[in-house]
Every structure is written in C-alpha cells, then in structure tokens.
Backbone as CSV, one residue per row, in Angstrom:
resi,resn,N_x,N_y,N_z,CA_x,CA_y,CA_z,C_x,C_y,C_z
1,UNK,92.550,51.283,152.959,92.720,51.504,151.527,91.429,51.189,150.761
2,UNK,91.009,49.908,151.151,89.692,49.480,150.614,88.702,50.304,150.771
3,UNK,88.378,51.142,151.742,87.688,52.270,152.198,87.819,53.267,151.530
4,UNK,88.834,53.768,151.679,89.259,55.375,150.324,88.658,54.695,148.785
5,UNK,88.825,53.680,148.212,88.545,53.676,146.720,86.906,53.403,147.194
6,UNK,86.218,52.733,147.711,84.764,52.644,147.979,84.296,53.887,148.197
7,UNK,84.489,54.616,148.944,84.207,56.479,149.129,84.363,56.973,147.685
8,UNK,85.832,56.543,147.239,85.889,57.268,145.671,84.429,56.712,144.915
9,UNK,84.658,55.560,144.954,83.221,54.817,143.769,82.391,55.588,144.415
10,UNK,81.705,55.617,145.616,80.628,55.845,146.000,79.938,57.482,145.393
11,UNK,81.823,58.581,145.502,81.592,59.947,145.253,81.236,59.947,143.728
12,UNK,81.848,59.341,142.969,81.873,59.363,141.452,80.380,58.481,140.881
13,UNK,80.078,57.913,141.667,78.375,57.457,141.198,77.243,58.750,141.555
14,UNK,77.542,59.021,142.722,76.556,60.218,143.223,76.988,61.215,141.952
15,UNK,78.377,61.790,141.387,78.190,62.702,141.043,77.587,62.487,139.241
16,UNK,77.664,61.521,139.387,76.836,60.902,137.752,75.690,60.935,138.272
17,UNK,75.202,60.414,139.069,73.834,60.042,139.136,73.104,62.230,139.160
18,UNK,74.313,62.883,139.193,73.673,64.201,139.744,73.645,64.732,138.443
19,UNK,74.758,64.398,137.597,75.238,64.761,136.190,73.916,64.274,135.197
20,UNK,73.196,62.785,135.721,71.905,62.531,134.792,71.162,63.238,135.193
21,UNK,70.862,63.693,136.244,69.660,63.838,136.637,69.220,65.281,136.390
22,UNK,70.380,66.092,136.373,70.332,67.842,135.878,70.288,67.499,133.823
23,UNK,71.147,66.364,133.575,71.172,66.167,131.632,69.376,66.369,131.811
24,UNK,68.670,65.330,132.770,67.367,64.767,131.998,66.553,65.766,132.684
25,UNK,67.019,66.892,133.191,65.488,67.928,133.808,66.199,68.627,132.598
26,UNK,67.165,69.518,131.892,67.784,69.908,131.133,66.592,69.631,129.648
27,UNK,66.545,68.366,129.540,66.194,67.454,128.451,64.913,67.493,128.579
28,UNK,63.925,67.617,129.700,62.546,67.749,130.051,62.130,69.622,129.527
29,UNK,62.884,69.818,130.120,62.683,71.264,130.289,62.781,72.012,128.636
30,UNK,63.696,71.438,127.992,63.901,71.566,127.048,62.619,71.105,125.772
31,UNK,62.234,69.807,126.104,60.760,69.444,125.363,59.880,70.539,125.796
32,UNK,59.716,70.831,127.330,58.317,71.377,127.617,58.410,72.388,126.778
33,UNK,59.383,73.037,126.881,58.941,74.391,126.211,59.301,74.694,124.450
34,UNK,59.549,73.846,123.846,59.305,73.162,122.571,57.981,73.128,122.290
35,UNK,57.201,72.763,123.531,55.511,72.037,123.396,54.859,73.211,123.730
36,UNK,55.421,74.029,124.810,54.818,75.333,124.990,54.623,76.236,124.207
37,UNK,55.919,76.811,123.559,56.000,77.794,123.313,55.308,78.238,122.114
38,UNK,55.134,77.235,121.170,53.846,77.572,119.732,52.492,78.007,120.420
39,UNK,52.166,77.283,121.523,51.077,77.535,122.104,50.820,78.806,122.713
40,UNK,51.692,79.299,122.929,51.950,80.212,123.994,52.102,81.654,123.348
41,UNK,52.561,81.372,122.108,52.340,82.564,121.125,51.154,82.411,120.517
42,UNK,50.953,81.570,119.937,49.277,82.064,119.415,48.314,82.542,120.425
43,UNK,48.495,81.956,121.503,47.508,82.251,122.675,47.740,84.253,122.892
44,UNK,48.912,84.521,123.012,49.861,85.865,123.378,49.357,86.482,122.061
45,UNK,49.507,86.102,120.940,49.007,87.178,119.392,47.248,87.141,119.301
46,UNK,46.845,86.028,119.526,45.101,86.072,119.703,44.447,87.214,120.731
47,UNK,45.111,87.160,122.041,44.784,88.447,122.851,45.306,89.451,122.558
48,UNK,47.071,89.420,121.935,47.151,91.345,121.358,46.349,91.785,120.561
49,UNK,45.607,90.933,119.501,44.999,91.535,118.589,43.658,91.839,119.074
50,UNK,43.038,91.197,119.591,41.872,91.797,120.321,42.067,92.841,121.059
51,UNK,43.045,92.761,121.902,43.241,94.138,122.751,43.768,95.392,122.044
52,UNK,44.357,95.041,120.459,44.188,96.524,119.667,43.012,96.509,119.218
53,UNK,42.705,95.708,118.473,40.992,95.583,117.992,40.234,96.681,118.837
54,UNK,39.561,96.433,119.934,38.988,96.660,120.997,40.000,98.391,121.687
55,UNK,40.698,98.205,121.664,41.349,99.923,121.604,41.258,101.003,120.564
56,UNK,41.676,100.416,119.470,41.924,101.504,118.106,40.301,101.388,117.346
57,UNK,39.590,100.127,117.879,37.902,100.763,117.280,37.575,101.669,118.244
58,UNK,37.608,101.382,119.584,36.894,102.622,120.492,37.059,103.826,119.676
59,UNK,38.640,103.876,120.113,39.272,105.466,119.356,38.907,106.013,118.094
60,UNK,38.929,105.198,117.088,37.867,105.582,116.029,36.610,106.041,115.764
61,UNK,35.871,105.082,116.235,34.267,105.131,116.379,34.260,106.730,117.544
62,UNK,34.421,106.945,118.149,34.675,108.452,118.750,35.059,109.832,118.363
63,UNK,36.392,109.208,117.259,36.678,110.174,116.534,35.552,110.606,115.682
64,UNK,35.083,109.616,114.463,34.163,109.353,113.929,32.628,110.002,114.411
65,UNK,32.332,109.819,115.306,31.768,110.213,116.154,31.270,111.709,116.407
66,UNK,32.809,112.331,116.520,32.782,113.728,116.859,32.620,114.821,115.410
67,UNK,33.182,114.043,114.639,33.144,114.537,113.860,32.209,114.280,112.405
68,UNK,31.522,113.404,112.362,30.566,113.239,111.207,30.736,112.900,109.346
69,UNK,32.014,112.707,108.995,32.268,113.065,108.129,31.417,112.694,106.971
70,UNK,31.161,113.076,105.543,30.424,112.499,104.792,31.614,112.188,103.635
71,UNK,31.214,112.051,102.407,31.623,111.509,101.380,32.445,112.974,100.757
72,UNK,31.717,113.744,100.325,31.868,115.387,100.012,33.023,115.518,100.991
73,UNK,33.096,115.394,101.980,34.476,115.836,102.795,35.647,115.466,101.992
74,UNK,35.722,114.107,101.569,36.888,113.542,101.414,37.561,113.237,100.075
75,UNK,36.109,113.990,98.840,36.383,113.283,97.532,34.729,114.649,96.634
76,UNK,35.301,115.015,95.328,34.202,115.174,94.607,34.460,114.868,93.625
77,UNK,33.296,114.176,93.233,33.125,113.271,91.636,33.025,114.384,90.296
78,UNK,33.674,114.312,89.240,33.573,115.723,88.099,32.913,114.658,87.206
79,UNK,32.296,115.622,86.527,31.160,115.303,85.287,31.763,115.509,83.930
80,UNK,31.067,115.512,83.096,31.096,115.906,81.840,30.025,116.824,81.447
81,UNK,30.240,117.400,80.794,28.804,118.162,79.865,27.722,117.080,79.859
82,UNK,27.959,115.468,79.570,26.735,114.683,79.335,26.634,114.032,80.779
83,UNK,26.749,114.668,81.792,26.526,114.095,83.273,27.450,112.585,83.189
84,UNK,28.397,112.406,82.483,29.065,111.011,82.834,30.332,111.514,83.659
85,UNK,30.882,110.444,84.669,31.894,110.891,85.584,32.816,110.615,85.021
86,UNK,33.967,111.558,84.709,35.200,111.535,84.475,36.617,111.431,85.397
87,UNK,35.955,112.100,86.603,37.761,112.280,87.436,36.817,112.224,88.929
88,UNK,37.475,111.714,90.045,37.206,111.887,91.178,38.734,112.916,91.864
89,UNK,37.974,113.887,92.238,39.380,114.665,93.022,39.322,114.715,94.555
90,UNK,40.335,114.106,95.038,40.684,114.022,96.407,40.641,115.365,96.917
91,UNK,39.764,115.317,98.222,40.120,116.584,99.210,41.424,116.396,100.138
92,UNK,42.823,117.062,99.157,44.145,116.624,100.260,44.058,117.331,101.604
93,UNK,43.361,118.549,101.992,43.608,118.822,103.182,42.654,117.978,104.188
94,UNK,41.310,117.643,104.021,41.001,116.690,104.931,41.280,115.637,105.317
95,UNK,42.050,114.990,103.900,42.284,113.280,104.205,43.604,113.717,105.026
96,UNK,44.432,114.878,105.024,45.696,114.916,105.557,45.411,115.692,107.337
97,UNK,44.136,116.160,107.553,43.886,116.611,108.720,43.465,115.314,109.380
98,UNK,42.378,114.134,108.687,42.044,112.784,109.353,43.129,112.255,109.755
99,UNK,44.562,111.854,108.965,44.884,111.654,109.250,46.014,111.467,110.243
100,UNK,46.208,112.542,110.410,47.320,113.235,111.682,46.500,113.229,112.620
101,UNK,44.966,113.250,112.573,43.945,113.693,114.034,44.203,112.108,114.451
102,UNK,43.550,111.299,113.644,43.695,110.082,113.722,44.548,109.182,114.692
103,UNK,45.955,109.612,113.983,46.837,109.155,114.852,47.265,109.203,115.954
104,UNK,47.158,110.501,116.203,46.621,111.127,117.370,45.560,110.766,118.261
105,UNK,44.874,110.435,118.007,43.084,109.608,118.963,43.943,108.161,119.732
106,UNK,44.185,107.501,118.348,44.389,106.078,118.527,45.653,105.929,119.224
107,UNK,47.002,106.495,119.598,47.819,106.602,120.356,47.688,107.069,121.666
108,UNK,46.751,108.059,122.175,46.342,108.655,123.149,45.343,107.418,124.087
109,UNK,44.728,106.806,122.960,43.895,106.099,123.376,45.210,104.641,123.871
110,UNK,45.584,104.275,122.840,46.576,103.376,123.608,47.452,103.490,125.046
111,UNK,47.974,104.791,124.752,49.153,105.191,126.130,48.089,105.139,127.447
112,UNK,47.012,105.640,127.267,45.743,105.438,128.218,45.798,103.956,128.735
113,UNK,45.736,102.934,127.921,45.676,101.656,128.348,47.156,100.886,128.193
114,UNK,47.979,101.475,128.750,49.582,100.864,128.299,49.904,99.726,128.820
115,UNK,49.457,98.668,129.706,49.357,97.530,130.152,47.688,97.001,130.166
116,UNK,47.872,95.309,129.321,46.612,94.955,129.077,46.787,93.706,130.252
117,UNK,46.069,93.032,130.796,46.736,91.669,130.994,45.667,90.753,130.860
118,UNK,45.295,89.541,131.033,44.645,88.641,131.341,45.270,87.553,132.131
119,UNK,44.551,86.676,132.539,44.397,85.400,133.147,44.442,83.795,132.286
120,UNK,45.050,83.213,132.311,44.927,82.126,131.473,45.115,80.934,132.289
121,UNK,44.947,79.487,132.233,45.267,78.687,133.128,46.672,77.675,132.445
122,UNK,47.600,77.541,133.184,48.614,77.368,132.509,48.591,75.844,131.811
123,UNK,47.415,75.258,132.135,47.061,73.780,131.032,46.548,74.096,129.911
124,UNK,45.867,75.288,129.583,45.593,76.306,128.206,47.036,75.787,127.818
125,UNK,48.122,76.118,127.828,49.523,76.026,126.683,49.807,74.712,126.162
126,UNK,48.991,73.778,126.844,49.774,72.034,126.138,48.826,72.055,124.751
127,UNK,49.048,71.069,124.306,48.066,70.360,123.546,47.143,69.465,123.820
128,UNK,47.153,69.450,125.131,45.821,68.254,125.739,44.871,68.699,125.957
129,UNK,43.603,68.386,125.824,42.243,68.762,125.781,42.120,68.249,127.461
130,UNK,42.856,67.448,127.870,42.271,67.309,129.379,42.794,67.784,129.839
131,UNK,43.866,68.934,129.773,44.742,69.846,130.457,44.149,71.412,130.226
132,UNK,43.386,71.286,129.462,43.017,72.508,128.898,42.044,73.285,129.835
133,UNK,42.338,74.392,130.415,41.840,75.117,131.533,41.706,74.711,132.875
134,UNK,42.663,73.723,133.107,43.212,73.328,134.343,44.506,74.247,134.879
135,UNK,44.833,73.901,135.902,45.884,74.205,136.225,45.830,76.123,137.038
136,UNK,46.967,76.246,137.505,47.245,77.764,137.883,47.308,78.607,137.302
137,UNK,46.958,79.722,137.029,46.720,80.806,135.998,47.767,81.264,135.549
138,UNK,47.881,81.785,134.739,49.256,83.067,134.435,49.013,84.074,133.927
139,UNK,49.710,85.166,133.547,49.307,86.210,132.817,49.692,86.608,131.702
140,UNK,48.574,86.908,130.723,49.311,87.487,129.441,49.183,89.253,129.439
141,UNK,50.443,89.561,129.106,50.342,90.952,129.513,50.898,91.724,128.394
142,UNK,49.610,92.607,127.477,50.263,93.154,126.177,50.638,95.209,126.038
143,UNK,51.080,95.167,125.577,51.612,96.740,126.008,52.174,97.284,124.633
144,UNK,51.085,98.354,124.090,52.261,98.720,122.730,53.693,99.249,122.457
145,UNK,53.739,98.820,121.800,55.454,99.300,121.264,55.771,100.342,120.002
146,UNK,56.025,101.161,120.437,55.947,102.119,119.144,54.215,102.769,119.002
147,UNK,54.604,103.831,118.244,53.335,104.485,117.681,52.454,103.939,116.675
148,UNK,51.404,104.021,116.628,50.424,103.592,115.476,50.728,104.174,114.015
149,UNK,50.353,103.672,113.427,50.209,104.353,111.664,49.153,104.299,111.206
150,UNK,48.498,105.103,110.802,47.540,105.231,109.805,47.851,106.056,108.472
151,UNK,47.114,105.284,107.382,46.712,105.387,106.232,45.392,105.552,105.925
152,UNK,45.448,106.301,104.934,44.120,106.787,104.122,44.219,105.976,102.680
153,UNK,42.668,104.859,102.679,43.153,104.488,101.468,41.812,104.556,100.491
154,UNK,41.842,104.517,99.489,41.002,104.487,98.136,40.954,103.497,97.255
155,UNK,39.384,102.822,97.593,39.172,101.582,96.393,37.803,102.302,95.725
156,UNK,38.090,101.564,94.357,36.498,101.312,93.681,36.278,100.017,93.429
157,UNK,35.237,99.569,93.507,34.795,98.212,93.299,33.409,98.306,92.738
158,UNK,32.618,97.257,92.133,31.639,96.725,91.667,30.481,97.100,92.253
159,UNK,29.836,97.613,92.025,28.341,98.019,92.809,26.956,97.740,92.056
160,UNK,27.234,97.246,91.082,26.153,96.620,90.204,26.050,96.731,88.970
161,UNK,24.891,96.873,88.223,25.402,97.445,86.366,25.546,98.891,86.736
162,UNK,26.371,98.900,85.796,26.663,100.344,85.467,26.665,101.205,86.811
163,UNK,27.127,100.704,88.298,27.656,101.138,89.286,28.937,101.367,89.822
164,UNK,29.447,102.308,90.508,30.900,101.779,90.949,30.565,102.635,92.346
165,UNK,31.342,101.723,93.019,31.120,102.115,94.994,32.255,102.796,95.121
166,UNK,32.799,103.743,95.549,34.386,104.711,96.114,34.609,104.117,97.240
167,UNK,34.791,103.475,98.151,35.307,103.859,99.344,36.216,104.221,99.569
168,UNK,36.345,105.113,101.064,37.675,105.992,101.667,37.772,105.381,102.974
169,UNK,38.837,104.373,102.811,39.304,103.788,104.458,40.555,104.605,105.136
170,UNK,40.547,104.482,106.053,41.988,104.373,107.059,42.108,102.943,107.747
171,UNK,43.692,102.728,107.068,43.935,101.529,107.652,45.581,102.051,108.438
172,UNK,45.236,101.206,109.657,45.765,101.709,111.166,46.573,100.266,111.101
173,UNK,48.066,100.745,111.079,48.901,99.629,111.599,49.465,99.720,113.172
174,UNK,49.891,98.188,113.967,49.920,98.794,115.090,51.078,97.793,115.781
175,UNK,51.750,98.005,116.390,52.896,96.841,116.523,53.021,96.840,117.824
176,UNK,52.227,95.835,118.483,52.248,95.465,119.623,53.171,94.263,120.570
177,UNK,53.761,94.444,121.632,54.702,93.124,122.466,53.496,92.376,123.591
178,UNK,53.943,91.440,123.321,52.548,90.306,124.191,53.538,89.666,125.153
179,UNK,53.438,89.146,126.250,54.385,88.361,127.041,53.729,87.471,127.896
180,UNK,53.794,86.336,128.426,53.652,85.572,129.223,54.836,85.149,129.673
181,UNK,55.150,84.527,131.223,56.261,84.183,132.063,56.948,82.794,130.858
182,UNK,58.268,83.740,130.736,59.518,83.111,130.092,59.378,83.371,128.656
183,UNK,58.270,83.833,128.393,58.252,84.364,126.438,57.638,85.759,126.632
184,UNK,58.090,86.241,125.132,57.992,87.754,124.884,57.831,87.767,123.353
185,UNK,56.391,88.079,122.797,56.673,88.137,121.387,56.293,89.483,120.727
186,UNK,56.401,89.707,119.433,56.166,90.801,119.298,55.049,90.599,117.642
187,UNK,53.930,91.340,117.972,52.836,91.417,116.999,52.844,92.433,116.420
188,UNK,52.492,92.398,115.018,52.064,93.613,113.762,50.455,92.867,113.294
189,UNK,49.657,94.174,114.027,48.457,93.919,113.389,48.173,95.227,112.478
190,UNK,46.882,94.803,111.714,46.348,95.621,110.330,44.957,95.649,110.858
191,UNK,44.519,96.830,110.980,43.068,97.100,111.165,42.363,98.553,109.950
192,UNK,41.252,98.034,109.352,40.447,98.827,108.263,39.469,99.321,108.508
193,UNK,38.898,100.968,108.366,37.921,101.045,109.105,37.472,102.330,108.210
194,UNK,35.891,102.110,107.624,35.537,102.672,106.482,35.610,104.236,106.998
195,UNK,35.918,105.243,106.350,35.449,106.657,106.235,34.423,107.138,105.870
196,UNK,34.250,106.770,104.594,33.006,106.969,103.725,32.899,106.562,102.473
197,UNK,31.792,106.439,101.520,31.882,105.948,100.569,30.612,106.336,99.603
198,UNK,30.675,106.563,98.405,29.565,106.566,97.729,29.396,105.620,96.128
199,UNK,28.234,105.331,95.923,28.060,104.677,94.661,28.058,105.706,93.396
200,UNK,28.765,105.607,92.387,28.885,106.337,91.141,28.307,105.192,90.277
201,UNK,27.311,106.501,89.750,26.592,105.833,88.312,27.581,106.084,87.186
202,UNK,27.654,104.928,86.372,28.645,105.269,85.006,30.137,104.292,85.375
203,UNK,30.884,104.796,84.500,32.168,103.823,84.622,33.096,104.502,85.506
204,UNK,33.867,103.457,85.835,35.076,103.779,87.197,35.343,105.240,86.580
205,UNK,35.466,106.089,87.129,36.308,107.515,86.835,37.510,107.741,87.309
206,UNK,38.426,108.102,86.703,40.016,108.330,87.025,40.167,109.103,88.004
207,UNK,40.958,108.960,89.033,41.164,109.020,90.205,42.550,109.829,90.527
208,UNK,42.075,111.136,91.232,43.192,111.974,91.524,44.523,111.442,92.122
209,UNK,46.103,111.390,91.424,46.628,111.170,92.084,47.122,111.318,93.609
210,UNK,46.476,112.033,94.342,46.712,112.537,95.927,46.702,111.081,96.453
211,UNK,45.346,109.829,96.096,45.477,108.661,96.479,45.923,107.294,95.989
212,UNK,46.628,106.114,96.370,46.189,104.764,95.406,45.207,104.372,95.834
213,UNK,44.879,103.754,94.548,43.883,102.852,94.658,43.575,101.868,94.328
214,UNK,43.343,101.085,95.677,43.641,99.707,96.037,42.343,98.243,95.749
C-alpha cells in the first residue's frame, strides 16, 4: 500500500516538475521573442527598403536613360505680351505615357528579382552589443507583393529673387513582404525621382489643372 501512494507522489511530482518546466520554456520563449521581434522588423524593413531602393532606381535611371526627356516634354511655360509667365500647361499625353511606361519598367524589373535574401547572424536580433554579429546566420528574404504605383507630381519652389524652379517628379509607391524564420512583415515604401525641371523668371505662374501641386 505504502508503495502504490509513493509511486502516486513520485508520478504527480514528475508530472509538475514537467508542467514547470514546459510553463517556464513557454515563459522564456515567450520573452525571447518579445526581445526579438522589434529587432527583427526593423532589421526585415531596413533591407526591404534598400532592396526596392536599389531595384526601382535601376529601373528608372534606364528608363530615363532610354529615353532623354527634357522639361518641354512635360510642361510649357505661357507668357504675356510683357514676357511675364502667366500659366504653365501640362503635356497630359506624355506625363500619362511616363507614366504607364513607368510602371511597367519598375514591375518588370521587380518580377525579374522576385526573391531578395540576405544573411544576417542571428545575435544581430538581441539588443546586446556583444551578441551582435555572433552567432548562426539566418535569412532575410524580401519579395514584392502587389504591383508598384507611380505618380507624376508637380512642385514650384523658391529658386532665388524673382525665381521659381518647376519640378516634375514620379513618385513610385511599392509594398513589399520581408520575412525572417518565425516573422513576416509587410512594408510600404515611397520613392521620388526627378523628371525634369526648370527655373522660371517672374512669379509662380498658375498651373494647369492636369497636375497638383505639391
């Protein structure tokens, strides 16, 4: 009899002692990746954005490239009888051909590179400086999601006395998923990238509605 309840104690300690010991890896496991996981996304959004950076400029600068555009393409400044500028009028079929070509470059150019990855060492994710690039590597692996967007946009700004600068950007939105083992996040980056631009002598001139201006 004394035997059966000692077996009982003995079973009912083991199965506590099994019950702490899964609570406190539970409870470990649970901090680590509390401690990880901020790390682990900035680390994951710092490389998506470089790896669109570094994609959607190629694709640009090429486009750009091929095609030459000047200022006159995209915009002509109107006068007055006394040479002062009154109206800038948008060229809608080019800014609307850039931009469909555009989108086109920079998506082509992405699906081209549809898995990015790198190497990181998995003491990179703590907060310890003596852990930091220790350890076994892992991978961050970014891959777009969805299609790009581009916009065509129009500022004037300050160019000196009695100056005003036009520029004509496209700004390229791009919504990229970043992942490392056990996280998956998802990034929206903004990239600006001049078209062309010229300085107008005289005061800001009113600006064709085809664009805002920003």
């Amino acid at each position: 009899m004394r035997r059966k309840i000692k077996r009982k104690n003995t079973r009912f300690i083991s199965q506590c002692l099994i019950a702490m010991a899964v609570l406190l890896a539970i409870i470990i496991m649970r901090k680590t990746e509390n401690a990880l996981r901020p790390v682990a996304e900035l680390r994951a959004e710092h490389f998506a954005e470089r790896t669109a950076s570094e994609v959607i400029s190629e694709a640009v600068s090429e486009y750009l490239e091929q095609n030459r555009f000047t200022y006159e393409d995209f915009a002509a400044v109107l006068y007055d009888d006394k040479k002062i500028p009154v109206s800038v009028e948008m060229m809608p079929f080019t800014i609307n051909k850039v931009q469909s070509e555009l989108v086109l470059a920079i998506n082509e150019k992405l699906e081209s590179s549809t898995v990015k990855a790198a190497k990181i060492p998995i003491g990179s994710l703590s907060d310890s400086t003596l852990l930091n690039g220790k350890g076994p590597s892992i991978r961050i692996r970014i891959c777009p999601a969805g299609a790009a967007d581009v916009k065509i946009k129009s500022n004037f700004s300050d160019a000196g006395l009695n100056q005003t600068c036009h520029r004509i950007s496209a700004v390229v939105e791009v919504h990229m998923t970043s992942s490392v083992p056990m996280y998956s996040f998802d990034i929206d980056s903004e990239f600006e990238f001049i078209l062309a631009e010229n300085v107008i002598v005289g005061e800001v001139p009113q600006l064709s509605p085809f664009l805002p201006s920003k």
